[in-house]
C-alpha positions in Angstrom: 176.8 132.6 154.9 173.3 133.5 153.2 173.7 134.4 149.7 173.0 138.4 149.6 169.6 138.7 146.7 170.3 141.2 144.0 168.5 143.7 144.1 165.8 143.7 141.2 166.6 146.1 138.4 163.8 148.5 137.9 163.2 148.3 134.1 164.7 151.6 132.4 162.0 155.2 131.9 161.2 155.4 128.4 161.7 158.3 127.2 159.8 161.7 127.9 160.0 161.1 131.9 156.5 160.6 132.8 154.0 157.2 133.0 150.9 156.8 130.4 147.9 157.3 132.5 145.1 154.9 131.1 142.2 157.3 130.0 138.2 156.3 130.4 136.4 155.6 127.6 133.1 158.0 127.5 130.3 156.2 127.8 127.7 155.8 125.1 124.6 158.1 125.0 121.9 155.3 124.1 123.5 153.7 127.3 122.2 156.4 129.1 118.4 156.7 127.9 118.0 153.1 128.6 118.9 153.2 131.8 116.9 155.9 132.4 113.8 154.4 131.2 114.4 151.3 133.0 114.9 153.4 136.3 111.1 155.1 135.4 109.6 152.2 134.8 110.5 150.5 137.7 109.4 153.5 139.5 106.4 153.3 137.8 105.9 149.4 138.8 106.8 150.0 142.2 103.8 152.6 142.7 101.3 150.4 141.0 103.0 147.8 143.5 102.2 150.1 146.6 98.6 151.0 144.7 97.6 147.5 144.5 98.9 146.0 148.1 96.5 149.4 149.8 93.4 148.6 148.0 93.9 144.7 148.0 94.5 144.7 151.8 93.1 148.0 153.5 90.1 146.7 154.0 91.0 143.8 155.9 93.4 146.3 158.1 90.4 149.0 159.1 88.3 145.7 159.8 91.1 144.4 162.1 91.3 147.8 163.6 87.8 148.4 164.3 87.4 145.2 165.8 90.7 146.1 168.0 89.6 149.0 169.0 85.7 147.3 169.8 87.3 145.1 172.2 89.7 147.6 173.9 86.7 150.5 173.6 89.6 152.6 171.5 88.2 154.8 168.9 89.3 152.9 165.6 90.9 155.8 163.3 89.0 156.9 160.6 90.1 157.3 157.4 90.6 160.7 156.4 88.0 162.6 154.6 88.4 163.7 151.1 88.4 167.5 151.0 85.8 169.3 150.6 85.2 171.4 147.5 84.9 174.8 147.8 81.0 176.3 148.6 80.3 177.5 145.4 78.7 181.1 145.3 75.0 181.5 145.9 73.1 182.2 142.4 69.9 184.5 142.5 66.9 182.8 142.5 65.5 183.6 139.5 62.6 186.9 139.4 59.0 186.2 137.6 58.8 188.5 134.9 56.9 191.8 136.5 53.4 191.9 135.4 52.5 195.7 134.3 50.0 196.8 135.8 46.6 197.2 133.3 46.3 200.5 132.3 44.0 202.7 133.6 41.5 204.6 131.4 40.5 207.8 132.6 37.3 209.4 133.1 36.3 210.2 129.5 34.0 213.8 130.4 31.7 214.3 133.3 28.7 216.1 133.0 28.0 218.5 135.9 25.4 221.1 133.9 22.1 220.5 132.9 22.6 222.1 130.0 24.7 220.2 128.1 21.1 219.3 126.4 20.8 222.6 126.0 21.4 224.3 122.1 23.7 227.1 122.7 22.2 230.9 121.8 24.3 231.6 119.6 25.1 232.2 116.0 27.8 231.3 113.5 30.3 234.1 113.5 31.5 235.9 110.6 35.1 235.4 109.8 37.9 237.9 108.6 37.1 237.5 105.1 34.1 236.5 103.2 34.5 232.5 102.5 35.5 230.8 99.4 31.8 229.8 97.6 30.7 226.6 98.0 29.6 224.0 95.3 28.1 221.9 98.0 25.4 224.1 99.7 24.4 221.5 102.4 24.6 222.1 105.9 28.2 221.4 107.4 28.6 219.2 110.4 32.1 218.7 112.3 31.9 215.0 114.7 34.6 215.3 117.3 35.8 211.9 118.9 37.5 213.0 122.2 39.1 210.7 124.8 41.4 209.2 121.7 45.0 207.3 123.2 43.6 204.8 125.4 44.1 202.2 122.3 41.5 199.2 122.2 39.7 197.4 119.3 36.7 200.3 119.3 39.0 203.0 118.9 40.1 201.6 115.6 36.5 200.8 114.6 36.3 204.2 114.5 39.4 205.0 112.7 37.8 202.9 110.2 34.4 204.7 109.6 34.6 205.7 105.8 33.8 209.4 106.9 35.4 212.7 107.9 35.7 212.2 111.8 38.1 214.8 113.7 40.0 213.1 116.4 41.4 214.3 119.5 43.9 212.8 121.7 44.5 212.9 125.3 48.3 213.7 125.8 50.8 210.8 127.6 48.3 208.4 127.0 50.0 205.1 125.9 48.4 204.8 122.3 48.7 208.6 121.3 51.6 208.3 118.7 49.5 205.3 116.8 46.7 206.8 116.9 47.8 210.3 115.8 49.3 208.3 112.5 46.7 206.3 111.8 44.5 209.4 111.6 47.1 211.4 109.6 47.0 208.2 107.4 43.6 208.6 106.6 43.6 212.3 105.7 41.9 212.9 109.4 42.3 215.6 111.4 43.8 215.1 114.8 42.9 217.5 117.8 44.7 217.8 121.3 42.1 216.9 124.0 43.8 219.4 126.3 43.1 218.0 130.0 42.0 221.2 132.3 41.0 221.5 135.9 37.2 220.4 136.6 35.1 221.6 139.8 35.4 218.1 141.1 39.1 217.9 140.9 40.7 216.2 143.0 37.9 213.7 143.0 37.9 213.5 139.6 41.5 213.7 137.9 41.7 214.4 134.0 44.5 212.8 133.6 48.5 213.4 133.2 49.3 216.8 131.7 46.3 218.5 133.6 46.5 222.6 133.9 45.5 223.6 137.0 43.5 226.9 137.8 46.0 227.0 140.9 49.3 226.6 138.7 51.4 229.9 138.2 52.1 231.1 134.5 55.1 229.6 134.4 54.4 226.0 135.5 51.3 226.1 133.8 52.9 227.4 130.7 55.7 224.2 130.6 53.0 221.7 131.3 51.3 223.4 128.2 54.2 223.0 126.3 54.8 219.3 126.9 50.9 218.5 126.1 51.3 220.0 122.6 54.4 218.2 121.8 52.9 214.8 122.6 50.9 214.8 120.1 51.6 214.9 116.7 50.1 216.2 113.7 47.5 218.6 116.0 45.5 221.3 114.0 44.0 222.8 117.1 42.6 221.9 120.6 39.9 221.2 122.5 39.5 221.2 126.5 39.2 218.3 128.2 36.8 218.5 131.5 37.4 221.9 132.8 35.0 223.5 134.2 36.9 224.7 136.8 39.5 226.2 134.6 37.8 227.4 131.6 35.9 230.2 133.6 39.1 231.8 134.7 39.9 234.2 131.8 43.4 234.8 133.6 44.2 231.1 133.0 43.2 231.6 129.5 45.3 233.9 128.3 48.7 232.5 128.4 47.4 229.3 127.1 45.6 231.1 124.3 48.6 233.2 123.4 50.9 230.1 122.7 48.2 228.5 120.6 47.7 231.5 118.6 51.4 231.7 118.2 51.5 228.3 117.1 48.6 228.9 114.6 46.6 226.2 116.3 42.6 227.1 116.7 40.3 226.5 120.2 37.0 224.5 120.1 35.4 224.9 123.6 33.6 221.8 124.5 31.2 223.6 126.6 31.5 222.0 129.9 30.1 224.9 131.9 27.8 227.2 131.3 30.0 229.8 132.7 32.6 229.4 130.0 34.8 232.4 129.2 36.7 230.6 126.6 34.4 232.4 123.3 35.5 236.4 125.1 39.0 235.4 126.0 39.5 233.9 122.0 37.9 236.9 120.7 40.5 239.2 122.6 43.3 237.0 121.5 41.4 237.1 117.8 42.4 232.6 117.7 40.3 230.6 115.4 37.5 229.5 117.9 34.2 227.6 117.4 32.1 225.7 120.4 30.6 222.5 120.8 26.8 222.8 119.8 25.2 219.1 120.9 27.1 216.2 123.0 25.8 212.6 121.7 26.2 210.1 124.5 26.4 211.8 127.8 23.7 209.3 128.5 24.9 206.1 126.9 22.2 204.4 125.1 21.2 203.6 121.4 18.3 205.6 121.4 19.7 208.6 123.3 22.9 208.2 120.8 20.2 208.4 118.0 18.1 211.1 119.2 20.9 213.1 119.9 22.7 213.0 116.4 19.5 213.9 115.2 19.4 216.9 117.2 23.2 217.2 116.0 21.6 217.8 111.8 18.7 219.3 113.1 20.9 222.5 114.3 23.0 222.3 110.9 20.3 223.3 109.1 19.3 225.6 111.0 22.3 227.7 111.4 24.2 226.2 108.4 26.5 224.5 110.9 27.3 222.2 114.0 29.6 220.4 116.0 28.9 217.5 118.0 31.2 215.5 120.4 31.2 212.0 120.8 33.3 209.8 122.8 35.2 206.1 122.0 32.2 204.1 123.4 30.6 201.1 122.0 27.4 201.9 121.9 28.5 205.4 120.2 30.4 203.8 117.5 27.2 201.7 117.0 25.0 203.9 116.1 28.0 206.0 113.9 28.2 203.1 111.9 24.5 202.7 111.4 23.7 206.2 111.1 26.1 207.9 109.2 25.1 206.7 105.8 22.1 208.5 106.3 23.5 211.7 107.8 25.9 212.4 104.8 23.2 212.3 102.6 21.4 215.3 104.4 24.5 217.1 105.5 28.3 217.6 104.9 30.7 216.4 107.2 33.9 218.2 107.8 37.0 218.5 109.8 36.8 221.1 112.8 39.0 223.4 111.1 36.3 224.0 108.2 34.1 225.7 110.9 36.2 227.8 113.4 36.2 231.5 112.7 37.8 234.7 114.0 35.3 236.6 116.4 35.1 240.1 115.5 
């Protein structure tokens, strides 16, 4: 008979019933990180792997393709086109610098009467009260430079003449502030050459700031307003053109009204016979003298000459005179030559030294 095996003893529990598990040890951190980096950088070797094999060999495949597709008559793939960047947004072209337009002077007087070379009938008026006596008993001359604003070397020249001048400025025009100081700055007076309608308007335009015999009160009255506050440092005024206007007593009024208001005085220049400026002061009782001789309506050295002659000639006469000149070159000319000798046998003033009060 086969011998029965024991059975195999299981060895004894220990104590406390259960088996000892075996537990994992953690593993280390620096473990970690270099694997890590040795995963990137084979990553990175792999892509310069992949980087290298397309350049090294790409041509050879498209050449092996086009010629495939030459013989076949296939159209060999292209490579695909890089995108394209984006249209970038049109820029202005850039603009020349606008060129201003030169400045237009205006027409400086007309002369529609013969008698501009006329010498006006009349005498000087008495004023209000008897005047202050006089240590200098020469005959007293007042030059008026109209046309003043249009700035250019010859108006300075005669800024410069070393004698009493009166100047008077054309409102808006571009040089009227500069000129108005440099006058004040030389202790001379500065007029407002007060642009009014002539008989050949619209022909011939005075200029901006005109008053217009067709204007009612009102509109004339702001426009009149505007003109005087152009201009700074004004004693008085004096018309520029109108002959149209300055027969219409009805546009005189208002205009004389704000001036006497203002305190300002009048000096017609006489551009018409048929003035009605020397009446309609008189009702108004506003300072008011007129021009007595024009020098260069005819614009020539001699005629210059003859004419500021005829200009000292009717000072002592009447004891006074005013002439009007205008900035031209050939007037400033003779100024310069002349004046010496002129100062000598007269006395020049400002305007205001020879307006009066009409009784």
């Amino acid at each position: 008979m086969a011998q029965k095996k024991s059975p195999t003893k299981k060895a004894p529990p220990k104590k406390g019933g259960a088996t000892k598990k075996t537990k994992k040890k953690p593993q280390n951190g620096k473990n970690v990180l270099v694997k890590l980096a040795v995963a990137i950088i084979l990553v990175i070797a792999a892509a310069g792997a992949v980087a290298y094999m397309a350049n090294r060999y790409a041509p050879a495949l498209e050449e092996a393709a086009q010629s495939q597709a030459a013989k076949t008559g296939a159209k060999a793939p292209q490579p695909a086109e890089p995108p394209k960047p984006a249209a970038a947004k049109p820029q202005p072209a850039p603009t020349a610098p606008v060129e201003k337009a030169p400045i237009k002077k205006p027409v400086y007087e007309i002369f529609d009467d013969k008698h501009i070379e006329e010498i006006p009938d009349h005498e000087p008026e008495p004023i209000e009260e008897p005047p202050v006596e006089l240590t200098d008993d020469r005959p007293r001359v007042a030059i008026i430079i109209d046309d003043m604003g249009y700035g250019n070397g010859i108006q300075h020249k005669f800024l410069d003449l070393p004698y009493v001048l009166t100047y008077s400025i054309l409102p808006h025009s571009p040089d009227q502030i500069e000129i108005a100081h440099l006058a004040h700055d030389k202790g001379r007076q500065v007029l407002l050459h007060l642009p009014m309608e002539p008989m050949q308007y619209p022909e011939v335009d005075p200029g901006p700031g005109t008053l217009l015999a067709s204007m009612t009160t009102d509109a004339m009255m702001d426009i009149l307003k505007e003109d005087l506050a152009a201009v700074p440092y004004i004693a008085g005024v004096n018309n520029h053109m109108g002959s149209r206007l300055t027969m219409e007593s009805g546009a005189l009024y208002p205009i004389f009204t704000v001036l006497k208001k203002r305190g300002l005085f009048f000096v017609d220049s006489r551009t018409t016979r048929h003035s009605v400026c020397r009446p309609s002061a008189r009702l108004f009782q506003l300072p008011f003298a007129q021009r007595d001789v024009f020098l260069d309506h005819v614009r020539t050295e001699a005629f210059v000459e003859k004419q500021l002659k005829l200009l000292v000639s009717v000072a002592k006469k009447r004891g006074q005179a005013i002439g009007i000149g205008h900035p031209y070159k050939v007037t400033y000319n003779v100024l310069a030559a002349r004046l010496p000798a002129v100062d000598a046998e007269v006395r020049l003033v400002p305007a205001s030294d020879l307006v009066r009060i009409i009784k």
